[in-house]
N, C-alpha and C positions, 0 to 999 in steps of 0.2 A: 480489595477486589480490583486488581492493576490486568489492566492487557496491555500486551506489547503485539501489537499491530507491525506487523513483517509484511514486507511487497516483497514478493519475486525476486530473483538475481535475472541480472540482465539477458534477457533472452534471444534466439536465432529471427525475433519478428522486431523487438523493439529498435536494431539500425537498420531492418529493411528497406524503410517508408509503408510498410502494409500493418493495416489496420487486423490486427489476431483474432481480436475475441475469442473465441471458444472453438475454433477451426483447428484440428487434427495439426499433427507432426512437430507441434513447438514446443523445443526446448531449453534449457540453459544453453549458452555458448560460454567460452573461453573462461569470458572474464564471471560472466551469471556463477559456475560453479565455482569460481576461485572464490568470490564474493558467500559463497554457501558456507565453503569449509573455512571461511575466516566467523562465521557467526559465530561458533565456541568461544575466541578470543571475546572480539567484543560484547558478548553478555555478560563473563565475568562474573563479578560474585553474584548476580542472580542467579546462577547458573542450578545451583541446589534448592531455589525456590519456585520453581519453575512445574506445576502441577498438570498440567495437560496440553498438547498442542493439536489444537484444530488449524484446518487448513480447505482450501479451494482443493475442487476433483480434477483440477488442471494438472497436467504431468510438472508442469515448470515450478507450479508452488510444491508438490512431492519431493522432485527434486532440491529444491532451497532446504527445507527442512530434514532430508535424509541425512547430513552430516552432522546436526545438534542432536538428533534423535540419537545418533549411534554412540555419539559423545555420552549423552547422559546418561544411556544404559550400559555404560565401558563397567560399572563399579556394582551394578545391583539391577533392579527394574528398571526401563526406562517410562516416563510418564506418556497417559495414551496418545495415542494419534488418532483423531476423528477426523474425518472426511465429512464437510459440511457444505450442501450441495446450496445453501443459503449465501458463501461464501465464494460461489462461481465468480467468474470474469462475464463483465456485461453481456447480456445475447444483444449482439450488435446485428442481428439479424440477415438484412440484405448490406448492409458494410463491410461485411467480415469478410476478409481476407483481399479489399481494396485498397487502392494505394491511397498515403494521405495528399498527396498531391490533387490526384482524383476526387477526392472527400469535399478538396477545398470550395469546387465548384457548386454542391448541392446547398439548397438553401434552409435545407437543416443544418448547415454547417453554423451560420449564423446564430440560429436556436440555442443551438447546444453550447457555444461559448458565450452569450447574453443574456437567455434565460431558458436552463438546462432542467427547471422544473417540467418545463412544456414539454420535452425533446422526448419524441416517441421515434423509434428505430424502427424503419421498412419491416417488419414479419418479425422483430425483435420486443424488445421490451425498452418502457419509459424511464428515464433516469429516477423518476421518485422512487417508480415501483423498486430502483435496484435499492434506496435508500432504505425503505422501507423493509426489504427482505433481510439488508444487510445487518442493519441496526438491531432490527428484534432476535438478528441469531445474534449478533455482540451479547447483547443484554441476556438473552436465557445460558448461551454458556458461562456468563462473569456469573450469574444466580449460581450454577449449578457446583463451577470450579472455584468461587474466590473463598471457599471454606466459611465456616461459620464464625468466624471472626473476623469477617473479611479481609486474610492478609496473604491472601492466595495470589500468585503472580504466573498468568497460562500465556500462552502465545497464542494468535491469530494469522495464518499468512493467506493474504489474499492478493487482491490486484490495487491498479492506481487512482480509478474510478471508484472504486469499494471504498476503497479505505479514506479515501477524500469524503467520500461521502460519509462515510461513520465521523470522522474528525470534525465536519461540517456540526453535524450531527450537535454532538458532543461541543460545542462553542456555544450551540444554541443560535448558531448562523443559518440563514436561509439557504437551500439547494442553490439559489441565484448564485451565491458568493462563492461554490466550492470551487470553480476554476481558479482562483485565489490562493489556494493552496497548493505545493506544489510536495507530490511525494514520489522520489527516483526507487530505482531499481536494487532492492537489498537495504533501503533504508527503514530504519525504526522510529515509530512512535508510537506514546506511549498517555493513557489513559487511567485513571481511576474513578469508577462508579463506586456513590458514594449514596447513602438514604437518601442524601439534599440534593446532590446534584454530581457532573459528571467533571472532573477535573484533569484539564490535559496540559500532560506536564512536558512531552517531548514532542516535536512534529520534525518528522525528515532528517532525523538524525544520520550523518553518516561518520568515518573518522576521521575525514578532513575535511574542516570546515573549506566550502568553497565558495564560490559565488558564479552567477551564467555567465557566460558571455554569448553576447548574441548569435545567432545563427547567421553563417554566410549568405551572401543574396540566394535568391531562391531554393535554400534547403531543401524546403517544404512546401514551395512555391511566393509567389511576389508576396500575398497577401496573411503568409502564417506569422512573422516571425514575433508578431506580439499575441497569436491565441494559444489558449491551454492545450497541450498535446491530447486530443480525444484518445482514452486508454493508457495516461498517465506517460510521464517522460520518459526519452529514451537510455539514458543511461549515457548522452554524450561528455565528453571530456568538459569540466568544469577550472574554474581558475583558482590553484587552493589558497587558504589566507590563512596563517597562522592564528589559533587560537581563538579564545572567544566566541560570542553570539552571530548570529548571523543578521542579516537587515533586518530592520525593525525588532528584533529583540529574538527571532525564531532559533532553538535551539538547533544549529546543523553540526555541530563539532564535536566525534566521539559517540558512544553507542546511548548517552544520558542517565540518567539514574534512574530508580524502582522506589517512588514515592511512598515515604512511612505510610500507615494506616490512621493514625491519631488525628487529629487537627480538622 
């Protein structure tokens, strides 16, 4: 029972400086839909074990997904596509559609990079709650797709908050630690639910391993350049490194594998 947890391709809000959430008119841009139609390549030979793709009601996760989708139905059916409103992009409520420079000054900005359990959004919703909506639609669609032998491999594509949050999740790491994680724009990771427990085998896979390099002074203002991008990274230019793991042992190099079922 394997997901592969898809973020978005980079979209026309992620180098804005503005905060998207769930606000009308955003879509892939340039690079987001190049980044779509390369998912075929890098799935690879999953590609035929691939039993259902759910996705966010967002236009930009539709979009990321419409070029695997048409792929896989080139030859026969293609596997379904569910629309899981459980899988939305945070309601950032009264943030949505502000600048992150702007963000930086409120004193939820604090909250939400120190202890993101607490962080309740103006006329939005609290990060557990997205935790909590996120995780229980994970778990009923891996029930319902990973087959009865659980060797069923579905896709999931949501956002960067989401899916930090399910990976969190699945560590058995507290909400506190998810800024921790970091998951860019068209990257893969990848999870197996299991009777015992939940095993994650890929986080932020992309196909070149990179590494950050800091942001220029005031990117994002004096005081961003070491918090978690609220709404997941933007998809800025990275330093690539040939081959290999990334820090601390984190797979980022290549699309990663679809963990046997046995063991």
């Amino acid at each position: 029972m394997t997901v592969i947890l898809l973020r978005h391709g980079r979209s026309t809000a992620n180098t804005s400086g503005v905060l998207a959430g769930r606000g009308p008119g955003v879509h892939l841009d340039d690079r987001g839909r190049a980044q779509a139609d390369d998912l075929v390549r890098r799935l690879g030979d999953c590609l035929g074990d691939i039993r259902a793709v759910a996705r966010s009601p967002l236009d930009r996760c539709a979009e990321t997904v419409a070029p695997l989708l048409a792929a896989l139905g080139a030859d026969g059916e293609a596997p379904p596509e569910i629309v899981v409103d459980d899988l939305a992009e945070v309601d950032y409520g009264g943030w949505t559609g502000r600048s992150i420079r702007e963000l930086l000054t409120e004193p939820l900005w604090k909250v939400v990079q120190q202890q993101p359990s607490a962080a309740v959004f103006p006329d939005g919703e609290g990060l557990a709650d997205v935790q909590a909506r996120a995780v229980r639609a994970i778990r009923e669609l891996d029930r319902i797709h990973g087959g009865p032998d659980g060797s069923g491999v579905w896709i999931a594509c949501s956002h960067g908050d989401v899916i930090k949050s399910v990976i969190a999740d699945a560590m058995g790491t507290h909400l506190d630690s998810f800024q921790r994680i970091v998951v860019d724009p068209a990257s893969i990771s990848v999870i197996r639910y299991s009777s015992a427990r939940p095993y994650v085998h890929t986080v932020n896979a992309t196909d070149t391993l990179s590494v950050p390099k800091p942001p220029p002074p005031n990117a994002h203002g004096d005081k961003a350049s070491d918090d978690a991008m609220v709404g997941g990274e933007t998809g800025a230019d990275a330093q690539p490194v040939a081959g290999g793991a990334g820090a601390n042992g984190a797979r980022t190099g290549g699309a990663g594998t679809i963990p046997a079922t046995s063991g």
